[in-house]
MIPA-888448 format. One record per residue (C-alpha): residue in three letters; x, y, z. Coordinates in steps of 0.02 Angstrom, whole numbers, padded with zeros to 5 digits, always signed. Layout:
<recs>
ALAXYZ ...
</recs>
This chain:
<recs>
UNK-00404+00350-01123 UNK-00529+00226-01057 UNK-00671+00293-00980 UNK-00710+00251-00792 UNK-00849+00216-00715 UNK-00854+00216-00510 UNK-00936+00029-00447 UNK-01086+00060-00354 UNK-01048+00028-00183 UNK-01128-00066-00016 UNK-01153+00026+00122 UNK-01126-00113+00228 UNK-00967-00104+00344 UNK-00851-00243+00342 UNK-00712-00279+00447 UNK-00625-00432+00324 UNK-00490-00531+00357 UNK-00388-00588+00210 UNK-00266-00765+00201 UNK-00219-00721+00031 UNK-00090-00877-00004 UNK-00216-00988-00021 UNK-00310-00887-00179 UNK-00249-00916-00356 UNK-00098-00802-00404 UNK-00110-00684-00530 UNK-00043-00699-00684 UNK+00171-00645-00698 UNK+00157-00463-00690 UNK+00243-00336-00829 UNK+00423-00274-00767 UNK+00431-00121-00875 UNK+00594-00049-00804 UNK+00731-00116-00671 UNK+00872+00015-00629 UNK+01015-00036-00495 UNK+01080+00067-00372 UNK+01241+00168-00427 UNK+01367+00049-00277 UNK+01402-00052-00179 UNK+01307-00015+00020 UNK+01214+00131-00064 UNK+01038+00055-00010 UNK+00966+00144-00165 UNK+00764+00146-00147 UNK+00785+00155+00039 UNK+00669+00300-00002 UNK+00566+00334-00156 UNK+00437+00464-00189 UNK+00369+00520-00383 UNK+00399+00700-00406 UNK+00339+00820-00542 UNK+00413+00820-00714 UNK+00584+00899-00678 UNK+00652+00938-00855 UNK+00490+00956-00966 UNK+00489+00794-01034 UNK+00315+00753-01007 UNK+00334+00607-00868 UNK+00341+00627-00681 UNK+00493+00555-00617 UNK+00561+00472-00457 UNK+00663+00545-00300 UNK+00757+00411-00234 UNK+00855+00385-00064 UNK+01022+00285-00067 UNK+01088+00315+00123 UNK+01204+00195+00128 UNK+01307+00285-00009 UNK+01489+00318+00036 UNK+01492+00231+00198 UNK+01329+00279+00249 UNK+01355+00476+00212 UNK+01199+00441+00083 UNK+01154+00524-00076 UNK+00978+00556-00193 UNK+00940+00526-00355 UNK+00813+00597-00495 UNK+00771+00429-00597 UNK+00689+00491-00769 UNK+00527+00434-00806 UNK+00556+00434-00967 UNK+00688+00311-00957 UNK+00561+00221-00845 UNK+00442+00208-00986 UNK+00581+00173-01116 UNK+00745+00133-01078 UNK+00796+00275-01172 UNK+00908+00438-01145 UNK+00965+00472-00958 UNK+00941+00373-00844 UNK+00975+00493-00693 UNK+00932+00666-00705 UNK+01028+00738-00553 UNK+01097+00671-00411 UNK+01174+00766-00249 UNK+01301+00678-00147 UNK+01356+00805-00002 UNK+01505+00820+00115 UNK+01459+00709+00271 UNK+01499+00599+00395 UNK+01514+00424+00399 UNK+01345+00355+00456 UNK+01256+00527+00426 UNK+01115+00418+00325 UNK+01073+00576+00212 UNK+00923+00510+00102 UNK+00840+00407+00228 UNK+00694+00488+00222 UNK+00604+00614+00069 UNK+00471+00767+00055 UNK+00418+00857-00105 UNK+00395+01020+00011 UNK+00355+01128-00137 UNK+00448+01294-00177 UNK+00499+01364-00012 UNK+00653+01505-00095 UNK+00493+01564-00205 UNK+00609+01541-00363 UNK+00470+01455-00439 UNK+00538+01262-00432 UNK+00483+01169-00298 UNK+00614+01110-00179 UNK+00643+00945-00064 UNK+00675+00899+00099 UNK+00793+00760+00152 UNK+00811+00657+00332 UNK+00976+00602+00365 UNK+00940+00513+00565 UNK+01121+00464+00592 UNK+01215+00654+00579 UNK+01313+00698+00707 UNK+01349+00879+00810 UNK+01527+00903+00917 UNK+01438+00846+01075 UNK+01325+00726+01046 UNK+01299+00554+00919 UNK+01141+00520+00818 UNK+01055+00684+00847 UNK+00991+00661+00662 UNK+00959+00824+00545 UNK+00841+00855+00388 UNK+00918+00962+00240 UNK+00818+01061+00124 UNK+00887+01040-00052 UNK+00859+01170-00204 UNK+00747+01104-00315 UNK+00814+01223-00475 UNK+01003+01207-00428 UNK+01011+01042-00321 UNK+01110+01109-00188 UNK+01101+01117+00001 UNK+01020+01289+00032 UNK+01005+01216+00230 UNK+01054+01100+00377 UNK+00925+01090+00554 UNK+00996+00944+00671 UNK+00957+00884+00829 UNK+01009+00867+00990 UNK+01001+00749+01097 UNK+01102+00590+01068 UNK+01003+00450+00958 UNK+00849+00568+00929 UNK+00877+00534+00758 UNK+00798+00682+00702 UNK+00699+00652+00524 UNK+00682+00493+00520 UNK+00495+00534+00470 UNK+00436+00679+00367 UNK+00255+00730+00307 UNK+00192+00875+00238 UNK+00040+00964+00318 UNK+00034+01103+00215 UNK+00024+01271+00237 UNK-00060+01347+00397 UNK+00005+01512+00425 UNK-00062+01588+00271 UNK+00085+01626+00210 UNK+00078+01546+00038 UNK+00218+01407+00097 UNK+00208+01227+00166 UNK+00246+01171+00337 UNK+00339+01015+00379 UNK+00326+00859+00516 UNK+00481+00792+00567 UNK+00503+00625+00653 UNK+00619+00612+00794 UNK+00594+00420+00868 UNK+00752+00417+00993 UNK+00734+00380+01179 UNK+00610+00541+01226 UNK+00522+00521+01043 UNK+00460+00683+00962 UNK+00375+00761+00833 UNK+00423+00914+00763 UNK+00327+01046+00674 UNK+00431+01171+00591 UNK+00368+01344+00469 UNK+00402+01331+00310 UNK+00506+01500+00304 UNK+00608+01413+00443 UNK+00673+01251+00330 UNK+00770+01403+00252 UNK+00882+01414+00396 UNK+01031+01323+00497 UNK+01010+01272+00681 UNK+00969+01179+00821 UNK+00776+01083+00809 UNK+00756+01136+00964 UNK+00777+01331+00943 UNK+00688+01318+00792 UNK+00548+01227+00769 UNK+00369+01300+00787 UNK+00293+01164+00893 UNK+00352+01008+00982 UNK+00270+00851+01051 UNK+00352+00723+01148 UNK+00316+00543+01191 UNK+00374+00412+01334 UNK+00518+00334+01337 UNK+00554+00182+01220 UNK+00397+00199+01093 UNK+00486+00257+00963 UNK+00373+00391+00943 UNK+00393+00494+00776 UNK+00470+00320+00674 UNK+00320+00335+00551 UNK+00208+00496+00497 UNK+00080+00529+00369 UNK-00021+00693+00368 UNK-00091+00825+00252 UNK-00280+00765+00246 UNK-00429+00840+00330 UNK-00387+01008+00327 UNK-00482+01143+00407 UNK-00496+01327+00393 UNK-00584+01435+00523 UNK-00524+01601+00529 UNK-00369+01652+00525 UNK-00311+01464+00575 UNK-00302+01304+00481 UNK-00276+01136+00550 UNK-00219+00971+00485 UNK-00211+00799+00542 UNK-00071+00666+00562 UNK-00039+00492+00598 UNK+00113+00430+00682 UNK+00154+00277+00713 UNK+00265+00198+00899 UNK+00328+00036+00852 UNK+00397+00033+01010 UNK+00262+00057+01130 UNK+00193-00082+01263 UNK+00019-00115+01246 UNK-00073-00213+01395 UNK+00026-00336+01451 UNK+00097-00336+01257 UNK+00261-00286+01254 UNK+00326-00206+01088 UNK+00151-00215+01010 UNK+00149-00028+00932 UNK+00026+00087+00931 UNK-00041+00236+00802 UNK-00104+00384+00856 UNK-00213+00521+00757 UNK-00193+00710+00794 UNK-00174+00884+00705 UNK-00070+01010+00678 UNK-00143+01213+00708 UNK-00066+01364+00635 UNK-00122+01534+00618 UNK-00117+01682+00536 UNK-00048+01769+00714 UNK+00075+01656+00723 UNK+00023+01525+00852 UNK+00045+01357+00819 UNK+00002+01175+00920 UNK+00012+00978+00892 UNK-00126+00891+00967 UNK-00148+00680+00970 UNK-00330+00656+00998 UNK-00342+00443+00992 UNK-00233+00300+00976 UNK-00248+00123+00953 UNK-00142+00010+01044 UNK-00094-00161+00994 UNK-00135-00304+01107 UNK-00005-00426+01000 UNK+00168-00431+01085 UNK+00302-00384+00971 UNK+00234-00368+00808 UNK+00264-00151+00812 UNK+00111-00103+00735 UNK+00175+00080+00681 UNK+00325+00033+00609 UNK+00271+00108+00419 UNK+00104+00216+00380 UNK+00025+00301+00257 UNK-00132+00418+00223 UNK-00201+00452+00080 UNK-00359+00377+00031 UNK-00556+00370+00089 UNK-00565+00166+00056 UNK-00751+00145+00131 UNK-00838+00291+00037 UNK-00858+00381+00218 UNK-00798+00544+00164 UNK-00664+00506+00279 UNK-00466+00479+00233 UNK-00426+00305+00293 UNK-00243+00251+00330 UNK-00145+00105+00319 UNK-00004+00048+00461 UNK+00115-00086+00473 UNK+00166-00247+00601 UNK+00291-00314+00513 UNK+00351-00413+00661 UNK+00189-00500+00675 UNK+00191-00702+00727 UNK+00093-00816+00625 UNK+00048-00982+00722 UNK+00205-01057+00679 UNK+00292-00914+00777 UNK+00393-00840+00617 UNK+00387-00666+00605 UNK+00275-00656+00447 UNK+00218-00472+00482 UNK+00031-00394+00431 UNK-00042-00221+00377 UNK-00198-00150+00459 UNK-00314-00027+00373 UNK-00408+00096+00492 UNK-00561+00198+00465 UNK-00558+00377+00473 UNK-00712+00403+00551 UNK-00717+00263+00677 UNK-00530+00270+00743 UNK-00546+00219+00888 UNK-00738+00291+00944 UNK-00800+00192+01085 UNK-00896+00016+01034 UNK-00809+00010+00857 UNK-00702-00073+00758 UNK-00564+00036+00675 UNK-00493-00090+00571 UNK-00556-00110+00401 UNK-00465-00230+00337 UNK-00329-00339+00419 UNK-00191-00379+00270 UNK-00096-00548+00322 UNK+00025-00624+00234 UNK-00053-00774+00221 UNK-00037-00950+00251 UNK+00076-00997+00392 UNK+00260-01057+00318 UNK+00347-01186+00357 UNK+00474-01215+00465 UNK+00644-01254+00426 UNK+00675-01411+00356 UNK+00875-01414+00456 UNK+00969-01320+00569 UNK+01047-01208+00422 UNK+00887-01150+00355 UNK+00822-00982+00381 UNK+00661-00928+00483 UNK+00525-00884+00381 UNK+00533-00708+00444 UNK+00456-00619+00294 UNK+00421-00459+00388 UNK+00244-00403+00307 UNK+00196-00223+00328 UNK+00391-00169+00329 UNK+00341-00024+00216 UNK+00155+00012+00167 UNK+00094+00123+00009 UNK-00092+00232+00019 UNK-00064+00219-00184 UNK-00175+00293-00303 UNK-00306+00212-00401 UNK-00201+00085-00523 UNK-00360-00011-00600 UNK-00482+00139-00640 UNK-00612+00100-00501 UNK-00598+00282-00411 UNK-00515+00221-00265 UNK-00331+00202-00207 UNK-00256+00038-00167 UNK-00116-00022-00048 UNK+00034-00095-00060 UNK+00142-00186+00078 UNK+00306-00246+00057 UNK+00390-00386+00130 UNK+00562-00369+00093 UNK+00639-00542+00179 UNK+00523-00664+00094 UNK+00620-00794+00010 UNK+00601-00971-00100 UNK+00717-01100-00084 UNK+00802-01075-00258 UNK+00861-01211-00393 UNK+01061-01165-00394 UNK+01066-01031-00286 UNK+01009-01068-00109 UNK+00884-00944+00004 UNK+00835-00818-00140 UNK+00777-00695-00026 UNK+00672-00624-00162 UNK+00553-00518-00072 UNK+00391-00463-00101 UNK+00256-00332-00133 UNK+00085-00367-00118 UNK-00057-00236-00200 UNK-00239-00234-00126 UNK-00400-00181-00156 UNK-00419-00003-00088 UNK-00606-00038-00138 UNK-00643-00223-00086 UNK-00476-00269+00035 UNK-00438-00393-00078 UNK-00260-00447-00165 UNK-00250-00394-00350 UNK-00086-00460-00373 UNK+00091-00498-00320 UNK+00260-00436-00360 UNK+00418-00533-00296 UNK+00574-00487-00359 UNK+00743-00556-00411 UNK+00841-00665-00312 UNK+00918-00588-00178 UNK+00815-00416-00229 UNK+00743-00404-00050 UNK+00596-00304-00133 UNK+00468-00220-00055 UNK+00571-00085+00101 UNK+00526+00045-00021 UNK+00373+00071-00092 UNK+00359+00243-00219 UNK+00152+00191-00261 UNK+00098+00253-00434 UNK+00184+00352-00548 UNK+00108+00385-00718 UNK+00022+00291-00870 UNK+00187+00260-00969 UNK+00099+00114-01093 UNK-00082+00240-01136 UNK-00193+00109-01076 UNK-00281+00217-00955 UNK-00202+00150-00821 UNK-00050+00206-00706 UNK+00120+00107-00664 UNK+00179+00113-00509 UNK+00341+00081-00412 UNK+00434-00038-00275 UNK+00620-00047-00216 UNK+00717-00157-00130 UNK+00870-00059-00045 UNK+00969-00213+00009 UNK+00951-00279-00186 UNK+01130-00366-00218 UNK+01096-00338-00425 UNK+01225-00222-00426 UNK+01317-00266-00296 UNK+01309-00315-00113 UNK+01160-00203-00043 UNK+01165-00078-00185 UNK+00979-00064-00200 UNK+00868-00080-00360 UNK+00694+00015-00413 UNK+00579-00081-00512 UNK+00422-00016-00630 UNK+00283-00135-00652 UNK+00124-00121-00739 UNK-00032-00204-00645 UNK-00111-00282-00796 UNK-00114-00444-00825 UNK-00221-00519-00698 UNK-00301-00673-00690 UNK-00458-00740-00603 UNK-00489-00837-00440 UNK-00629-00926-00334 UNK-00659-00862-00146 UNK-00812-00902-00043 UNK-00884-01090-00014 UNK-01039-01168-00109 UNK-01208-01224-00028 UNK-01235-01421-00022 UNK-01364-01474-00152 UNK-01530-01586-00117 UNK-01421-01720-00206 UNK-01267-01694-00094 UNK-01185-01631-00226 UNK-01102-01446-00219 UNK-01108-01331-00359 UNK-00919-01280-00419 UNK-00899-01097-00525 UNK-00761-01100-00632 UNK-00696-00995-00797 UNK-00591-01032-00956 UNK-00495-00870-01028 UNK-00488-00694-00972 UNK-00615-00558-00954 UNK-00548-00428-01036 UNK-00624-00223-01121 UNK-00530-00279-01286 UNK-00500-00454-01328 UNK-00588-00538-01459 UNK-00599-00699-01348 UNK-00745-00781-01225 UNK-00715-00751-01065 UNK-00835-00898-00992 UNK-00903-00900-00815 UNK-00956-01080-00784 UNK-01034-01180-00676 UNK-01065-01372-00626 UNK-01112-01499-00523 UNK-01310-01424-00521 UNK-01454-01509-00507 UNK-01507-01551-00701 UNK-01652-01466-00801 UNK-01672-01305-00675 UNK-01649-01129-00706 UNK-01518-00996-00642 UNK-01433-00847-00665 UNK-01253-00773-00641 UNK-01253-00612-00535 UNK-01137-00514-00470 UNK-01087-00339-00402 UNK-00914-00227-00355 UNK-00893-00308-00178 UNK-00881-00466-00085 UNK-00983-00527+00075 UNK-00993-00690+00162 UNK-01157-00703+00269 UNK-01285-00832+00270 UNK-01436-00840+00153 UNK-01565-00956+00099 UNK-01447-01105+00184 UNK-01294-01060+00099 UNK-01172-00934+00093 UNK-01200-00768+00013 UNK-01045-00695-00084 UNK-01091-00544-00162 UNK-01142-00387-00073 UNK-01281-00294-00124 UNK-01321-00206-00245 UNK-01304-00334-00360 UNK-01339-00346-00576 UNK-01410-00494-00613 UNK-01373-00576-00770 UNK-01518-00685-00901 UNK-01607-00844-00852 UNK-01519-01010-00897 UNK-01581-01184-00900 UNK-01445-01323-00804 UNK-01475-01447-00951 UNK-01393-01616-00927 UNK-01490-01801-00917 UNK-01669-01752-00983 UNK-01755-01882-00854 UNK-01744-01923-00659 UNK-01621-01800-00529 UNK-01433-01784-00554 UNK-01315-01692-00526 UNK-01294-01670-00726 UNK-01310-01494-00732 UNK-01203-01339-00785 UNK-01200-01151-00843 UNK-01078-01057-00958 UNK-01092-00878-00981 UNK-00980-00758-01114 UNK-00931-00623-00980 UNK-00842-00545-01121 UNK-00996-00530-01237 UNK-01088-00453-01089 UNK-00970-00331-01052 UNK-00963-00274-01231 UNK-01181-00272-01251 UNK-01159-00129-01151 UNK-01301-00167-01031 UNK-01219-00119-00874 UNK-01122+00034-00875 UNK-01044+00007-00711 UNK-00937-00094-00810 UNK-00743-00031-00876 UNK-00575-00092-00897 UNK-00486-00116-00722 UNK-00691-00143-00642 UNK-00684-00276-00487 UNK-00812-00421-00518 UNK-00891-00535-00372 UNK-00982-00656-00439 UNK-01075-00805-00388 UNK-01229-00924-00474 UNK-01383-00945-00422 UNK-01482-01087-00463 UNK-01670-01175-00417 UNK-01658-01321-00326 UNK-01847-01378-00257 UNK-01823-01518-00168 UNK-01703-01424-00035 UNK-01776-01318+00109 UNK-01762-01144+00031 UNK-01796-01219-00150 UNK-01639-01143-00198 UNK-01445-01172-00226 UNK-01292-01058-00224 UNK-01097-01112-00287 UNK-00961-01024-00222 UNK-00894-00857-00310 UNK-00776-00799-00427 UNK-00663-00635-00422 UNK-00612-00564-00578 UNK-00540-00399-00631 UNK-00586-00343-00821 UNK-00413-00322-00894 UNK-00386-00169-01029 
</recs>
């Protein structure tokens, strides 16, 4: 196992905005494993979520949705991970297909609830929106399967028609002392609603609305209860605990913004007495018509260092300037969402640069639909902090042979910096990127975890059949951000590199630099986080605190002022001296050079940066 070391890091707030097309990609990712989905329609990956090692192999392995199974009855799936990590033995480990109804939907939505029958194997709860009762359509239902047997032990459905009862779950824990978990249960129909329900309760059949042990409604049309994350800040006082949620409207009008979205933050009480509550406390609502801000979440992860969980919510229906539907992903702060003169948002994920529009009639809209599904993921290159990943599952290429590829795409980010470590597209028509699963386990023993992405409308296996796909994040490849500072000599100096920095490899990594004023010194320096702000004339790249790295003399022509000058440094053979121990396989390197320059106002020149991520 490598060993980790947590960057030191700023406590400067930034709110950053990234346009990550134009940065250099990184290099063709490792597919370790590609599995399609078992038919036809089945939608496998719809839903994905890593579980615990379920037949003491060793590996964690994968829960996976298919709802469109059988005409939309739906079924799940236990993918090994094992056979993730070698493409040996089983492939699935159990699957449960039950008796339903055509457009039931059953494995729309997944929960590891933990064991609820206390037969000591945890059990799982399933969302199937589109099950129907006698006197009404739609009313949706969540199943609790038997985590030892994988059977139905369960069935609680709505009841009012198009409720679509679990189309959402999250886990809050448990609040009533009672030594099981309780559950939150989207219901995003007309009157949207959030149910809380007792743990002992998923044990039974009935109506949600005899049942459940606290309800909250919303207006009309939001779509309240589409998306839900909960389970962090947890408080005991007493003999009651509280938890908090997010839940995300799509549908919700914002001023004078139709369709915008909004997320909301609240809790969840229970007690040992028996009384229980949902509370929303704030909300944020988008001022960008149509983009449904909302429409995915997630909550995992304390990204600034606040001591605050942080969460991450998608627009997927977001316009870029061109007016295609391109989508983005917002991160929020914990701790600021929304107090009064702050900014919530601490990073704003875009796709990127605007796309083009079609070249004829018969071409597609760019509608890539960013932020369609959003990942808190755990930390996949060793810096102590999660990352993100947002899908876009109707990005496309034009392809050679084959037409619109419709490819998709999953982008990873930065839970540290906000910026894009690398991207994922898939196959042709693959559509990856509607399920995300996050991180799964270190399957190769380079200290470092895989992680997971589906696309449930893959055509690999047949029209809509689905596909799961295993990367590993490692290889990745440097690029330049930031802008250099105009020289005395009109000249601007240019970083650049040659090979890879890598914790192993043999070979130079070289940081360079050129276009510098001849025969003055400088110095490389650098630090775990970026900044753009102005200093000494220029533009300051790297935030503070920052390691700075030896002296080095420009060189070039040995008389009169040119432009003549350069720097090369081994970042390699400075990782491996050992001199700073903030550095480790997976670390996240700003950099940027420094250089004297005493014929300009401040005496000194800066080039633009370089990001870099020290590859195992």
């Amino acid at each position: 196992m490598n060993a980790r070391h947590l960057p030191v890091k700023s406590s400067l707030h930034l709110v950053v905005v990234l346009a990550v097309a134009g940065t250099t990609p990184a290099l063709a990712q490792s597919l370790v494993r590609s599995v399609n989905g078992p038919a036809t329609n089945a939608q496998y990956g719809k839903a994905c979520i890593v579980v615990s090692d379920q037949n003491g192999d060793g590996y964690k392995d994968l829960l996976v949705g298919a709802p469109g199974f059988n005409q939309d009855r739906g079924a799940i799936y236990c993918l090994s991970g094992a056979f993730l990590a070698s493409g040996i033995g089983a492939q699935t480990l159990w699957s449960l297909a039950p008796t339903a109804n055509q457009g039931d939907l059953f494995g729309s939505t997944l929960a590891d609830v933990g064991d609820l029958n206390s037969d000591g194997v945890g059990d799982f709860l399933v969302g199937q929106p589109g099950y129907d009762i006698t006197t009404a359509n739609d009313v949706g239902a969540v199943r609790l399967v038997n985590g030892a047997s994988h059977t139905l032990v369960s069935l609680i459905h709505g009841a009012a028609t198009g409720s679509l009862l679990g189309s959402a779950l999250a886990v809050p824990g448990d609040l009533n002392f009672d030594g099981t978990t309780e559950v939150l249960v989207g219901a995003p129909g007309p009157v949207g609603g959030l149910y809380l329900f007792a743990g002992t309760t998923l044990l039974t059949n009935g109506n949600a609305n005899l049942l459940w042990s606290a309800v909250i409604y919303s207006s009309s049309g939001a779509e309240f209860g589409a998306s839900l994350a909960s389970g962090f800040r947890r408080t005991v006082f007493g003999s009651s605990t509280s938890s908090y949620f997010v839940i995300g409207s799509p549908g919700a009008d914002g001023p004078s913004a139709t369709d915008a979205g909004r997320v909301q933050l609240g809790y969840v009480v229970g007690s040992l007495t028996g009384g229980w509550g949902i509370l929303t406390t704030a909300q944020f609502d988008s001022t960008t018509p149509g983009e449904r801000l909302g429409s995915s979440i997630d909550a995992v992860h304390d990204y600034d260092g606040d001591g605050f969980v942080d969460f991450v919510a998608g627009a997927p229906k977001f316009r870029s300037t061109t007016g295609f539907e391109v989508g983005r992903a917002m991160v929020f702060s914990g701790s600021a969402f929304p107090t009064p003169n702050s900014n919530p948002v601490l990073y704003t994920l875009s796709y990127g640069s605007n796309p083009q529009p079609p070249a004829s009639h018969s071409d597609p809209n760019p509608n890539f639909h960013f932020g369609a599904a959003v990942r808190a993921c755990a930390d996949l290159n060793g810096d102590g902090v999660g990352e993100v990943l947002v899908g876009a599952p109707d990005y496309f290429t034009p392809g050679l042979f084959t037409g619109w590829n419709f490819r998709g795409l999953v982008r990873v980010f930065s839970g540290a910096s906000g910026q894009l470590l690398t991207t994922v597209s898939g196959a042709s028509t693959d559509r990856l990127g509607d399920g995300l699963g996050g991180a799964i386990d270190d399957f190769d023993g380079d200290g470092f975890e895989e992680f997971i992405v589906a696309g449930s409308r893959s055509d690999a296996g047949g029209t809509d059949s689905g596909v799961v796909k295993c990367y590993r994040l490692f290889p990745l490849s440097p690029s330049t951000y930031c802008i250099g500072k105009v020289n005395s000599l009109g000249c601007t100096p240019a970083i650049g590199f040659t090979g890879n920095a890598s914790a192993s490899s043999g070979q130079p990594f070289q940081i360079t630099c050129s276009n510098l004023v001849n025969q003055k010194n400088g110095l490389l320096f650098y630090s775990h986080r970026p900044i753009a702000t102005l200093f000494q004339g220029g533009t300051l790249c790297v935030a503070s605190p920052s390691v700075r790295t030896p002296s080095q003399n420009s060189g070039g022509a040995t008389s009169g002022s040119s432009c003549s000058g350069a720097y090369s440094m081994d970042f390699n053979a400075w990782f491996a001296s050992g001199l700073d121990p903030s550095l480790a396989a997976g670390s996240e390197i700003y950099s940027q050079y420094w250089s004297r320059d005493p014929a300009s106002p401040s005496h000194t020149s800066l080039s633009n940066a370089l990001r870099f991520v020290i590859n195992p």
